[in-house]
C-alpha positions as CSV (number, residue, x, y, z in Angstrom):
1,X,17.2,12.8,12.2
2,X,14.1,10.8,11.4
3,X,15.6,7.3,11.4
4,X,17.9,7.7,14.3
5,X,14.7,8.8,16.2
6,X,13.2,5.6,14.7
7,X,15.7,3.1,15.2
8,X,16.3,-0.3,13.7
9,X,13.2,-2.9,12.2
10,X,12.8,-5.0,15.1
11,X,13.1,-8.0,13.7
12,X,11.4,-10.3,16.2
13,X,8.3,-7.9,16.5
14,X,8.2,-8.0,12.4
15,X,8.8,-12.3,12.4
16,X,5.8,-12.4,14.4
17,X,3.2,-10.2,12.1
18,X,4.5,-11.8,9.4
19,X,4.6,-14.9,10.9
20,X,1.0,-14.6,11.5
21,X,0.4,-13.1,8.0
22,X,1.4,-15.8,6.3
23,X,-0.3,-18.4,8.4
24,X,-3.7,-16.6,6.5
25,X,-2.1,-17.1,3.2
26,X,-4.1,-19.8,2.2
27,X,-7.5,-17.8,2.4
28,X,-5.8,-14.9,0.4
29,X,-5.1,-16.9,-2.2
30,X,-6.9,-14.9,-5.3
31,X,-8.0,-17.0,-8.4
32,X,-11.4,-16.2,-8.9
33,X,-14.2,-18.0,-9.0
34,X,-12.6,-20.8,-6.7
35,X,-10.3,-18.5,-4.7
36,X,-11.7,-15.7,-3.1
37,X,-9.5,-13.9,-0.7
38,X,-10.7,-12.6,2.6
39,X,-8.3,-9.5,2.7
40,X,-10.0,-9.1,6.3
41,X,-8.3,-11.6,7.8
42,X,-5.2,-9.8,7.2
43,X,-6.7,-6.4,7.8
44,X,-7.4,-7.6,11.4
45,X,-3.4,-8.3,12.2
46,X,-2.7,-5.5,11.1
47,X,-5.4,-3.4,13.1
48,X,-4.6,-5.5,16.2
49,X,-0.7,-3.6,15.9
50,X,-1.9,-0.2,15.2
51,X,-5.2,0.4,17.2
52,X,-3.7,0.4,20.5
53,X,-1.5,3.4,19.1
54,X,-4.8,5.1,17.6
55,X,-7.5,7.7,18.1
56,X,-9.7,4.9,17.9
57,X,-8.8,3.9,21.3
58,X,-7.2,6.9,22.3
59,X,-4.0,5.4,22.6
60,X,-1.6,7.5,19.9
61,X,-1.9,9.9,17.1
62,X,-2.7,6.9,14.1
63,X,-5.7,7.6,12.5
64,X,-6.7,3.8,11.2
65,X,-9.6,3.6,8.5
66,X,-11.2,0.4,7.6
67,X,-13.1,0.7,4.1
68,X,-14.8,-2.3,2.6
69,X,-16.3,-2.1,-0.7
70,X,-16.9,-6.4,-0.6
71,X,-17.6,-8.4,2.1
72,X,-14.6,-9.9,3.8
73,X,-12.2,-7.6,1.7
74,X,-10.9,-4.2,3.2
75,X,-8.5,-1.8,2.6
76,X,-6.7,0.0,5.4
77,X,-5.7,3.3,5.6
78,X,-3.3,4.6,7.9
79,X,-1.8,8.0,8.8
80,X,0.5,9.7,11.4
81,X,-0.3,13.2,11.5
82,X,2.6,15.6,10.4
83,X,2.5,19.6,11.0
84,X,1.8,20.8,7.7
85,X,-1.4,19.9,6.3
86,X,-0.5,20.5,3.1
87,X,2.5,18.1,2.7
88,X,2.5,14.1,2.9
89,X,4.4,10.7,1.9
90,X,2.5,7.7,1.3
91,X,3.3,4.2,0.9
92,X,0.9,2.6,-1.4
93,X,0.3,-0.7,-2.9
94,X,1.3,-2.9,0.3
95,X,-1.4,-5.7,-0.9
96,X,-2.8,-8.3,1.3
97,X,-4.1,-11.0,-1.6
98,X,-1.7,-13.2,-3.0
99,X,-1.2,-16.1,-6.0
100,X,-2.1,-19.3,-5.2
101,X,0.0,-22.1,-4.0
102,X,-0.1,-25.9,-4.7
103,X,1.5,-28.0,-1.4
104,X,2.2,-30.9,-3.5
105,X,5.0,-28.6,-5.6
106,X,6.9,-27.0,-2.5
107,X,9.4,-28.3,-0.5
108,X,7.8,-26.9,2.7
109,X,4.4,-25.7,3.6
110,X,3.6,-22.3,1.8
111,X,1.3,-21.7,4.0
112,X,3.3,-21.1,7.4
113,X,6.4,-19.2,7.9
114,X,9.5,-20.8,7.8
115,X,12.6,-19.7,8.6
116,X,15.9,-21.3,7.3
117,X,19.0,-19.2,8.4
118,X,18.5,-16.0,7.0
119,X,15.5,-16.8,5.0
120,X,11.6,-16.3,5.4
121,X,10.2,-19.0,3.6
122,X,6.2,-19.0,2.4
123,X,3.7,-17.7,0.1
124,X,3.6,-14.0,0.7
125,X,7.1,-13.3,2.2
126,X,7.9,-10.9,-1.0
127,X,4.5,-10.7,-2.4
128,X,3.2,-8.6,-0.8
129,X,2.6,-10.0,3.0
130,X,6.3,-9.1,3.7
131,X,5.7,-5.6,2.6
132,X,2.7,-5.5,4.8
133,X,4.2,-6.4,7.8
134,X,7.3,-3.8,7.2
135,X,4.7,-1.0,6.7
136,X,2.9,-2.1,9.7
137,X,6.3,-2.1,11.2
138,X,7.4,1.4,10.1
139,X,4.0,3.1,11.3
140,X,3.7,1.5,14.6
141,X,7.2,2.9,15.5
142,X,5.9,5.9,14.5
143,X,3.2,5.7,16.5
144,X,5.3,4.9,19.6
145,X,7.7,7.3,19.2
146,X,5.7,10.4,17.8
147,X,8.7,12.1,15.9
148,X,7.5,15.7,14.9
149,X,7.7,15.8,11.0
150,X,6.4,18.5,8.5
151,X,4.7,15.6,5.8
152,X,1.8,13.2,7.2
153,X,2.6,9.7,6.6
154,X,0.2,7.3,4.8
155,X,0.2,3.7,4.2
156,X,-2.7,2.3,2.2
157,X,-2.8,-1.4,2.2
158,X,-4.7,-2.4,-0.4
159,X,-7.2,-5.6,-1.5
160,X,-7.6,-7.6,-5.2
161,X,-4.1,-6.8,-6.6
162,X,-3.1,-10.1,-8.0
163,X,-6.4,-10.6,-9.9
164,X,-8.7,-7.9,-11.5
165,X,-11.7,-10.8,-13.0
166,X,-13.7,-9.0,-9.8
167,X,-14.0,-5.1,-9.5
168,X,-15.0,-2.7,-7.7
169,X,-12.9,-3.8,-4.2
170,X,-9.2,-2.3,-4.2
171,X,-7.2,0.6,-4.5
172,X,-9.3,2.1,-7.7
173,X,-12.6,2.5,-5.7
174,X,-10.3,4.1,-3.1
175,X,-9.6,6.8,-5.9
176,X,-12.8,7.1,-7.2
177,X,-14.3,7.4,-3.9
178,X,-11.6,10.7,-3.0
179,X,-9.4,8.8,-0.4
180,X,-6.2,9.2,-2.2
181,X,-6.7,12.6,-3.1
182,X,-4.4,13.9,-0.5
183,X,-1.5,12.1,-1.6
184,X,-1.2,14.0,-4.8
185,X,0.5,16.6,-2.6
186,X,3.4,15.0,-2.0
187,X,5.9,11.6,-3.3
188,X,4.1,8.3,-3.5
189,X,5.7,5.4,-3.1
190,X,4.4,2.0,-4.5
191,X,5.1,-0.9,-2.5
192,X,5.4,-4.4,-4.6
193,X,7.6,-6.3,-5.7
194,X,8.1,-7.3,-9.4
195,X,10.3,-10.8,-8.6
196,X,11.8,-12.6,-6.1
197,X,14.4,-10.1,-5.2
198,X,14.9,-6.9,-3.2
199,X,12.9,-4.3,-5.7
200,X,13.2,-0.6,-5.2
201,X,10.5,0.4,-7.2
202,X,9.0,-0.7,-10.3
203,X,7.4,2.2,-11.5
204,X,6.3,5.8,-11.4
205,X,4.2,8.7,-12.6
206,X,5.0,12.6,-13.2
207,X,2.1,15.0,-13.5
208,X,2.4,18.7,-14.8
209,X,0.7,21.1,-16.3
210,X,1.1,22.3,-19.8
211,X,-0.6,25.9,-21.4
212,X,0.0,26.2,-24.8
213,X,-0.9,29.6,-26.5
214,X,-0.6,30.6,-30.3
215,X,-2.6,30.5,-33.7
216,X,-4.8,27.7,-35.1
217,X,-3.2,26.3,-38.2
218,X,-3.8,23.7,-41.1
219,X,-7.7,23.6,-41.8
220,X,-8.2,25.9,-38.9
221,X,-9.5,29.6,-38.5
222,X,-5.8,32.0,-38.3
223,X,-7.8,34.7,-36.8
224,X,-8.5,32.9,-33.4
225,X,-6.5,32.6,-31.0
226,X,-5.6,29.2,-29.9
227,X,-5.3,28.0,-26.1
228,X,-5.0,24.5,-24.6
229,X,-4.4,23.2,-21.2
230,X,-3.2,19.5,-21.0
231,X,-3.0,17.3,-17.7
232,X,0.2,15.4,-18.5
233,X,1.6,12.4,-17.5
234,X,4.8,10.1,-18.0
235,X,4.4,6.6,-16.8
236,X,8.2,4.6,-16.1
């Protein structure tokens, strides 16, 4: 079994990414024209985990890709290689900007981790730093432990998802440009959160194919045959 291979989240190895995540929050704050996030700062945390388990540095089987369509505001890709090259999971969404935070409204600094009992207190924790730091999580242990699995996994963490007033920097120049192509060929998984509390998944997308065959009708010429092809999609 996968997660037995896996294990637990180590918690104290996740407190400490996130720890440090949320210690950029205040320069990923993203309220254009005054807030510009540097997504890079978080981008190079994240790296700093992952690399030495890469074949960047020849140290594991990740395959880390840095892609910057703005200066100071990546995207990361990451994969662990499975058997079949046709099959893949991705986690997708994990972004690394955040809404701003005014000190002078919060009980405690937003912009450091705090911890209160069971709680992990600052801007980001939910949305989406948290989620960044449990991806990282999940694809380091899978680069330490190499489990043999049919699907590749991929985990895009993505820039500019709290604020769209600037384009051209997140996860839709990542489509256009072809780097999410290979996830159509298997279940995609966006990672967000819609509130405050544990969120399974707020929404979803199934292709198919539709071929319709028959007569033209109405105004149209009966004698001709009639055939469509649609690219379908339901949004939920």
């Amino acid at each position: 079994m996968v997660k037995e291979e896996l294990g637990e989240l180590n918690k104290d190895s996740f407190v400490t990414l996130l720890s440090k995540l949320i210690g950029e929050s205040k320069y990923v704050q993203n309220n254009p024209p005054e807030l510009i996030p540097e997504e890079d700062r978080i981008v190079h945390h994240v790296r700093d985990v992952l690399l030495p388990l890469s074949t960047t540095t020849g140290g594991g089987p990740l395959i880390v890709n840095h892609i910057t369509y703005k200066p100071n505001r990546g995207n990361l890709i990451v994969e662990y290689p499975g058997t079949e090259p046709n099959k893949v999971v991705s986690f997708v969404g994990m972004h690394m900007d955040v809404v701003t935070a005014n000190p002078e409204e919060w009980d405690f600094d937003p912009f450091a981790l705090s911890i209160n009992g069971d709680k992990l207190l600052g801007r980001g924790t939910t949305d989406c730093l948290g989620h960044v730091a449990l991806v990282t999580e999940l694809m380091k242990t899978l680069g330490q432990t190499k489990p043999k699995l049919k699907s590749t996994v991929v985990a895009v963490f993505i820039a500019c998802e709290e604020n769209s007033s600037i384009q051209g920097v997140g996860v839709e120049e990542l489509a256009k440009d072809g780097y999410l192509d290979k996830l159509k060929n298997g279940p995609l998984y966006w990672i967000d959160s819609a509130d405050k509390q544990p969120s399974i998944g707020t929404g979803g997308m199934i292709p198919w194919h539709l071929h319709v065959t028959g007569k033209l009708f109405h105004s149209g010429l009966p004698n001709q045959v009639l055939k469509l092809n649609f690219n379908c999609y339901v949004y939920f």
